[in-house]
Each structure stands twice: as C-alpha cells, then as structure tokens.
C-alpha positions in Angstrom: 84.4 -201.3 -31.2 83.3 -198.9 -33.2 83.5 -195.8 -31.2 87.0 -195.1 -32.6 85.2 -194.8 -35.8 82.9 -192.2 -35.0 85.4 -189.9 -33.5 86.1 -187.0 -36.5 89.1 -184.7 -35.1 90.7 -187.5 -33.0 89.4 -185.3 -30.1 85.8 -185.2 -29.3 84.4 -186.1 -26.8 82.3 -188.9 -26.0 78.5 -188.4 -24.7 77.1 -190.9 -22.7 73.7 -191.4 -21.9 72.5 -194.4 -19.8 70.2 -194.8 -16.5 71.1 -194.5 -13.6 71.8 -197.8 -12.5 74.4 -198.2 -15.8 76.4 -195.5 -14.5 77.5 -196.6 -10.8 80.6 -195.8 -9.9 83.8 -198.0 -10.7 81.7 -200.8 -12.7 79.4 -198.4 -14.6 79.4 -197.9 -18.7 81.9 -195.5 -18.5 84.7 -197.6 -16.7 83.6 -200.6 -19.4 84.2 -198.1 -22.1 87.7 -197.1 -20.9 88.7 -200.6 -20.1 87.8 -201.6 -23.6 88.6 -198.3 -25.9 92.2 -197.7 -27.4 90.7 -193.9 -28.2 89.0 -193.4 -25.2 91.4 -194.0 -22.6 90.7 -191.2 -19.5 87.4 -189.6 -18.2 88.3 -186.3 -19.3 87.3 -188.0 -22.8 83.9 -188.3 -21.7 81.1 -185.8 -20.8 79.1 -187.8 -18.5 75.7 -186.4 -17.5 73.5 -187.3 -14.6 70.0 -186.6 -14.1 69.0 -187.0 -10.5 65.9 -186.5 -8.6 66.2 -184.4 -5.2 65.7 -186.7 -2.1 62.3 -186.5 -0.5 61.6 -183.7 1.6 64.6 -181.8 -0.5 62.9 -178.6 -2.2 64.4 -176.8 -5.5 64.2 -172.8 -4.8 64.9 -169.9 -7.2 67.2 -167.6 -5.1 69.2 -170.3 -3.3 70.6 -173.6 -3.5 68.9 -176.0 -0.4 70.4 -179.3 -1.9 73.7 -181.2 -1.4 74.6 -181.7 -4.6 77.7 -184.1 -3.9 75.6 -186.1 -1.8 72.9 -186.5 -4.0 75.8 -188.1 -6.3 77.1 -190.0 -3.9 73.9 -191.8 -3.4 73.1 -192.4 -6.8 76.2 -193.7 -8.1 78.9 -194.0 -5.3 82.9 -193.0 -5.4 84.3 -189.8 -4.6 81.9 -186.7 -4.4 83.3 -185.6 -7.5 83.9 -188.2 -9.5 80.1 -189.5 -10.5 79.5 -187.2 -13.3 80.9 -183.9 -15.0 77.4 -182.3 -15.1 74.4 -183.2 -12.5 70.9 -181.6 -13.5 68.7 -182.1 -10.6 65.0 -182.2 -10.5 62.1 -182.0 -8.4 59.7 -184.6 -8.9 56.2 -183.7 -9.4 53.3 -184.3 -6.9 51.0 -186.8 -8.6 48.1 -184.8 -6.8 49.6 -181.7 -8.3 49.5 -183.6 -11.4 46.0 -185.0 -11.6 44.9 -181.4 -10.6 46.6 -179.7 -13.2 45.4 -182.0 -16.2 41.7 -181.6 -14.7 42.3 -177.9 -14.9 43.0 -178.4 -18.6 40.8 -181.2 -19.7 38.0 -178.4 -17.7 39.3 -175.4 -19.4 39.9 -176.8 -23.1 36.4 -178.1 -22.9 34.9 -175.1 -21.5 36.3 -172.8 -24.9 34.6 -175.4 -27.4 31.5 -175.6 -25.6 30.9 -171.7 -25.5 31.5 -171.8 -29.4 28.6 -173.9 -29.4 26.6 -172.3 -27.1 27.5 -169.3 -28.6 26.2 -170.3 -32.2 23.0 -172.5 -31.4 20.4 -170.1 -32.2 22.0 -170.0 -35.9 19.4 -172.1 -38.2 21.5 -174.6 -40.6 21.1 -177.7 -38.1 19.6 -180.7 -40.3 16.7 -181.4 -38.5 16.1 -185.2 -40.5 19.1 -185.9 -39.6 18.4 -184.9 -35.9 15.8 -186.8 -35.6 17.4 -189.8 -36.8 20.4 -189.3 -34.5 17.6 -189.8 -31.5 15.9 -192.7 -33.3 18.9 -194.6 -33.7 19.8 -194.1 -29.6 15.9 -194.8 -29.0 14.6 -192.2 -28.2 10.6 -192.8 -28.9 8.6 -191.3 -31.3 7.0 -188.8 -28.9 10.1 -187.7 -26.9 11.6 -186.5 -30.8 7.9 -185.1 -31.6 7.9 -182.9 -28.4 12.0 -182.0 -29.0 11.1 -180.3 -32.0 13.6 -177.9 -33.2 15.8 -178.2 -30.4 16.4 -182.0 -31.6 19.0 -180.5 -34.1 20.6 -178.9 -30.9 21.0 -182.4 -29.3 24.5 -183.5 -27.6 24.6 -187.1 -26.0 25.6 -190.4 -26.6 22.8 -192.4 -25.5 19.1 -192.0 -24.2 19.1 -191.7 -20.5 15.0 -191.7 -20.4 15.4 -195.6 -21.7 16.3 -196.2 -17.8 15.7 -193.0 -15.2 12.2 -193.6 -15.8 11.3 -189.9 -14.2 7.9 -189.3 -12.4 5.5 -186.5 -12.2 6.6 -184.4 -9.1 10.2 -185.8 -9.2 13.1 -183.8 -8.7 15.5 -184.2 -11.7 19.1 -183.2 -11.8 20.4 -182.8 -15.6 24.7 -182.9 -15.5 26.1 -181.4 -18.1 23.2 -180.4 -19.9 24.6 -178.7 -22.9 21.6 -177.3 -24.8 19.0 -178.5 -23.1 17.6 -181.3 -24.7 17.5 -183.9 -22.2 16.6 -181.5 -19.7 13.1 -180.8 -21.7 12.7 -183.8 -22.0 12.6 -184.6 -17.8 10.7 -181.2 -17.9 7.7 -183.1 -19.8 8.0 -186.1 -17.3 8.1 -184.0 -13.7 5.0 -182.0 -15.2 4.2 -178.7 -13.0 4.6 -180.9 -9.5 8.7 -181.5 -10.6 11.5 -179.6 -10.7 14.7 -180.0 -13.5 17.8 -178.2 -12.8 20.4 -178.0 -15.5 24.4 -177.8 -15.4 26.9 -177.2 -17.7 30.4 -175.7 -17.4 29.6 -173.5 -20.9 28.0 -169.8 -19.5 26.8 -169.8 -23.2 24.7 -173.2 -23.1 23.2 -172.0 -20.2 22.4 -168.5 -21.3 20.9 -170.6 -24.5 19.0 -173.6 -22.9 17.4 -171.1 -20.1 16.2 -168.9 -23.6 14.7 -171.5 -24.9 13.0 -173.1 -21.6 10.9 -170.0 -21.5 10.3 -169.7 -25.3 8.5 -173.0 -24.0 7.1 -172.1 -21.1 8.4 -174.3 -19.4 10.7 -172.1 -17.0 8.4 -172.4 -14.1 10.0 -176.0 -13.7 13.3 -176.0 -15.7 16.2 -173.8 -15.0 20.0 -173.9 -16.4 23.1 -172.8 -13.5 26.4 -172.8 -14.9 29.2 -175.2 -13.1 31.5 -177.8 -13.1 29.9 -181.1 -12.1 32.3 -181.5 -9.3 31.4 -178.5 -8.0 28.1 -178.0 -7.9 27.9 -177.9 -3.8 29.9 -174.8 -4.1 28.4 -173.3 -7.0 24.5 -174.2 -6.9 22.2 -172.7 -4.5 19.7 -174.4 -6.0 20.9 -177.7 -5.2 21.7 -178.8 -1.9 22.7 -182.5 0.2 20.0 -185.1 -0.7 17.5 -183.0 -2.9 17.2 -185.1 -5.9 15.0 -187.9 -6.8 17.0 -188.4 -10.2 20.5 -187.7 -11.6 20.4 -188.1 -15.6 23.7 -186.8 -18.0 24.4 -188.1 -21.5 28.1 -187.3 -22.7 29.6 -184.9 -20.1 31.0 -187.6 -18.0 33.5 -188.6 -20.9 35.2 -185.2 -20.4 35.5 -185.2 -17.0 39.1 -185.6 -15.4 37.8 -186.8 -12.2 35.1 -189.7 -12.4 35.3 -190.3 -8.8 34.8 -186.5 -8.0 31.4 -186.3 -10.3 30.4 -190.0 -8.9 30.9 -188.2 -5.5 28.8 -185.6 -6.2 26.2 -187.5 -7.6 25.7 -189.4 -4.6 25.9 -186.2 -2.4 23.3 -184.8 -3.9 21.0 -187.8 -4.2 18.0 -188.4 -1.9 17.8 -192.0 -0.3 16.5 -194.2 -2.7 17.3 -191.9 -5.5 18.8 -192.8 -8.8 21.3 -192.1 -11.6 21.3 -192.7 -15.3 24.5 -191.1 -16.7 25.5 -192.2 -20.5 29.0 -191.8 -21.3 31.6 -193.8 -23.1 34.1 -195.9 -21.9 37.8 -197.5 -23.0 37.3 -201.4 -22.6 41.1 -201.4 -22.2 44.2 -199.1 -22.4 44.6 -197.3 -25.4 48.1 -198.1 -27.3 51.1 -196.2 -26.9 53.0 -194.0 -29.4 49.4 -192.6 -30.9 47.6 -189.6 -31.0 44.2 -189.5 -29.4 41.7 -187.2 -29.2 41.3 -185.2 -25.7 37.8 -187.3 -25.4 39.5 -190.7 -25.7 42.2 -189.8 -23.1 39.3 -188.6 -20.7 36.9 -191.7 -20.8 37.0 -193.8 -17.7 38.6 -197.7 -18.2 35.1 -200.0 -18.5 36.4 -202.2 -15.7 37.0 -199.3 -13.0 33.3 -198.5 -13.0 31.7 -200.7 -11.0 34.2 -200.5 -8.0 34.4 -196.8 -7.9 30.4 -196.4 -7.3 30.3 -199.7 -5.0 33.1 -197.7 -3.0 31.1 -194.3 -2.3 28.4 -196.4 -1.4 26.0 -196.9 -4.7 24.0 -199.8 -4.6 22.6 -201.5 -7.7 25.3 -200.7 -10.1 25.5 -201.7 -13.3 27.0 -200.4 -16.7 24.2 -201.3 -19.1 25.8 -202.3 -22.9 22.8 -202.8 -25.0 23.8 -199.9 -27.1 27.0 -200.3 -26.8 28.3 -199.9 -30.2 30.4 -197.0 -31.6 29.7 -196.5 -35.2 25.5 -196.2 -35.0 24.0 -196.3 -38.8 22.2 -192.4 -39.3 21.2 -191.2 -43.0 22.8 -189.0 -44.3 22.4 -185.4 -44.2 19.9 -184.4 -47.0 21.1 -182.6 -49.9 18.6 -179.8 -49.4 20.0 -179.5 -45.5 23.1 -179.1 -47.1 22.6 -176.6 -49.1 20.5 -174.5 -46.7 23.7 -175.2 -44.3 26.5 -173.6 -46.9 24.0 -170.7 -47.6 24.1 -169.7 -43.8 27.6 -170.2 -43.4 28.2 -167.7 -46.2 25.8 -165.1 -44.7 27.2 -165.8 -40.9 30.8 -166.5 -41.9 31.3 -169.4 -39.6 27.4 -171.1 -39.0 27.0 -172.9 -36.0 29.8 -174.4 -34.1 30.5 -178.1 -34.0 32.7 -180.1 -31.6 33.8 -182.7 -34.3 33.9 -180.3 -37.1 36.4 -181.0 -40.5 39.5 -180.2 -39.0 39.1 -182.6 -36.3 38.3 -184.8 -38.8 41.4 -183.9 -40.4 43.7 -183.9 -37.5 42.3 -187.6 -36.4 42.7 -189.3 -39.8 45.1 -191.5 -39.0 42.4 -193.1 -36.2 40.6 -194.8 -39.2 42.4 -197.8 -39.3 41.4 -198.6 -35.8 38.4 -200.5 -34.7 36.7 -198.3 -32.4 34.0 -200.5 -31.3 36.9 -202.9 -29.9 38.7 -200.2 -28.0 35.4 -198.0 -27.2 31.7 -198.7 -25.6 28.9 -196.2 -25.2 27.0 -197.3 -22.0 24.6 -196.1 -19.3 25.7 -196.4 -15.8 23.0 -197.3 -13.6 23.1 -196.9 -9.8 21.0 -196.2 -6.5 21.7 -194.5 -3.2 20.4 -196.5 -0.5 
C-alpha cells in the first residue's frame, strides 16, 4: 500500500528482491504486486533480478558461455524462457573441499607472519622473567621444570602443561608439535636424558632458527633438534620423522590454530609407535560461538569440545579423554613488576619495536568489544589425552 508513496517522478522503477522460491512464475511477488498496485500495473515497471546457481556438472568459463541460460530460468521459476526475470546473474557454487582448503591456507599463512615476528624478536631481552615464571606456576608446571627453564621461561608459548600427563622416560622418543620457542621441547630434552631423542616442529622458520640456537647454547643439541613444518605435513617435510617412531606426541597451543584437527590427529597417530601416547593442550569452544560478532582468528580456529572424542575414536585412538582440570580461561598471574616494566620501555626505545607479541595492544584494542562476554562459558583450555594401540 505504500509503494505508491515511495515512487518520486511517477516513473521509477520498482526493485525487487526476494528468494527464489517468492519469485515463481505466475504466483510469485511480482504478479501479487501488480494484482494489488494502482502505480505498478505492468512488468516493464519492475526490474526483477535473479540470482541462480549453475546446475551441477554446469561449469562457468571466461572466454565462452557453456550454460543455458533460459533453461536455468525455466527451472528455477517456470513460464516462458523469457519471462522469469529482466536480469539473471549466474554463479558457480563453491566446492566445500575447495573451501576448507582455502581457509586452511589462510588460517596457515596468517599464522605463519606473526609467529616469524616472534621468532624473529626472541633473543631481544625485555621479557619479565617473574612474571614468566608465574605464567608456568599457575598452569603447574613444578618448581624444578621452571628452575631448569631459566631464561627461556620468558620465551614460553602454551596454554597448559603437557608434562602433568605425557609422563616422558629416559630413552623415549618425544615428538614436540608446534614447538614455538622451545620451551616444552627442553623440557622433554631433560626427561629423555642422552638415551632419548626430542624433535621439534613449528611452521615459523624463525622459531626454529631460534629454539635450535638455544638448544646448543645448552648443550643439549645432541638430543634436541627444531625442523620447520606444518603439523599436517610433517610425513612430507621431516626426514627425521618417519611411520611409528615416537614413543610420545606433546604440543601446548598450536592445535588451536590449526584448520584441520582431523589432519594433525591423523598425523599424530601416523607417526606414533604402538602403545605410544599423546598429550596435546589446546583450547576448545564448548559450543558455537554467536553470530553477528567479531572473533579473533584463534576463536574461529578452536575445535567444538564435543567433536573431540569421536574424531580420535575414529582414526583409531584408544584411551581418549579431554582432561578439564585446568580448564578455566582467565588464570590469576601477578602482575608484571614495575622494574620489568621499565627495563621493557627502555628496550623498546633502543630496538624500536622490542620483542614481538601475539596478543599485543592493538589486539587488545581491536577485541574490546569481547569484554562483555564470559569466556570461561564459551571457552576451555584442556589436554587431550589418547593412545595408539
């Protein structure tokens, strides 16, 4: 009724959008409209646009049309070939493999850059090493596991402690995903002892460049080495690592970026001897996370609490269970000492930018908004616990 009021000159047009199924052919929007309008009273009124999928099979090309364009209305809407629409766009719908692939690539890439920052910046001094230390006390790690860290603990990256549960023995082999800096690594150095073995993996050349530097600072390089690769990967990237080799699979964060849980669950159990065992911390969404918001690249990434179990009891883990006894998001740390901070700005001034860090101010900026939400309710840090048989 009020369409008549809308129209300015007396002769514009009317655009219609509607679905599909509003627009069929002879009892459609469009014929309601006319049947109804004093103003509108012929198509040629209306500009009526479709937007149509290409049939399956159907491909889109650049240099020639391979589609039937009437029939593809026809279909759709019904009535004479040309009487469906005055415009059709058509589209080719997008693979979902195509799709999945494609966000991994990015999730993989975007991750990459801000690692290599870090990596790239972890020999700067400026890291609060209290504060470090309190970081690994609060996700319990003992008293002698921070001792040993030493000046690497300000270089930690993790979200748990996955020493509380791989319990490592001398003479294992130890497989570290996602190793970052190295701190977990070292640590499964120490346990192995000179009869073990610890390979490292992270996507970031520059975290491997710095973790293998500081393994033989600590002469510890005759059982610990850093290779650079995707976790999903590694069969194709790591000599050193072949089908059933380790005794031990350990990662702490880098499973929350990873596109494809399956693909690094895979992997794991590839690569796992019988009998062998993971320990992977990560964080999980306990349901979907709400529509219409703007979440961090992380949040998107984590895998959905309940599709954990099912996915490793599917490639054939045995065991399995998502551990929550530190489950919590927001874990209580002191706060950085005034004398850290000051020893922190005075570096930044005299290497411009200091070290690199992932959630740095203008993330904090960006995510503001996120502070009305209870993240303990939407999020869980846990440690997923498994065994090949």
């Amino acid at each position: 009724r009020n369409l008549e009021t809308l129209n300015l000159t007396g002769k514009d047009k009317l655009l219609l959008v509607c679905g599909t199924g509003h627009m069929l052919y002879s009892h459609g929007v469009p014929e309601r409209i006319l049947s109804s309008s004093t103003l509108y009273k012929d198509k040629d009124d209306m500009l009526r646009i479709a937007c149509l999928p290409l049939p399956e099979g159907q491909r889109l090309s650049s240099n020639k049309q391979e589609f039937d364009t009437k029939k593809i209305l026809k279909d759709a809407f019904g009535g004479p070939d040309f009487d469906a629409a005055d415009f059709c766009f058509i589209y080719e719908e997008e693979d979902e493999k195509d799709v999945v692939l494609e966000n991994s690539e990015k999730v993989r890439e975007e991750t990459r850059q801000a690692y290599e920052k870090v990596g790239a910046t972890a020999h700067l001094e400026g890291g609060d090493l209290i504060k470090a230390k309190n970081v690994l006390s609060s996700l319990y790690y003992n008293h002698e596991e921070i001792e040993f860290l030493g000046k690497d603990a300000v270089n930690y990256q993790g979200v748990g402690c996955p020493h509380r549960f791989a319990n490592i023995q001398e003479g294992e082999v130890v497989l570290d995903m996602g190793s970052g800096l190295g701190c977990d690594s070292l640590l499964a150095a120490k346990a192995v002892s000179k009869t073990g073995c610890v390979i490292g993996i992270d996507l970031s050349n520059e975290c491997v460049s710095h973790a293998n530097k500081r393994a033989k600072e600590r002469c510890m390089d005759d059982v610990l080495s850093f290779v650079q690769s995707p976790i999903e990967d590694i069969g194709k990237n790591v000599k050193e690592v072949v089908d059933e080799s380790c005794d031990v699979i350990i990662s702490n964060g880098a499973f929350c970026l990873l596109h494809n849980k399956e693909a690094g669950f895979a992997e794991c159990y590839r690569l796992l001897k019988q009998g062998g065992r993971i320990a992977i911390c990560t964080t999980v969404v306990k349901d979907k996370l709400e529509d219409g918001v703007e979440w961090p690249l992380c949040m998107e990434t984590f895998a959905k609490q309940s599709e954990l179990i099912p996915m490793l009891s599917k490639l054939g883990f045995v065991d399995v269970e998502v551990d929550m006894s530190d489950s919590l998001m927001e874990v209580y740390v002191e706060e950085e000492s005034e004398e850290a901070k000051k020893t922190a700005e005075s570096i930044k001034t005299s290497n411009k930018e200091g070290r690199f860090k992932i959630h740095n101010n203008d993330e904090e900026e960006k995510y503001r908004h996120l502070e009305n939400f209870d993240m303990n309710s939407l999020c869980a840090r846990v440690v997923i616990l498994a065994r090949k048989p």
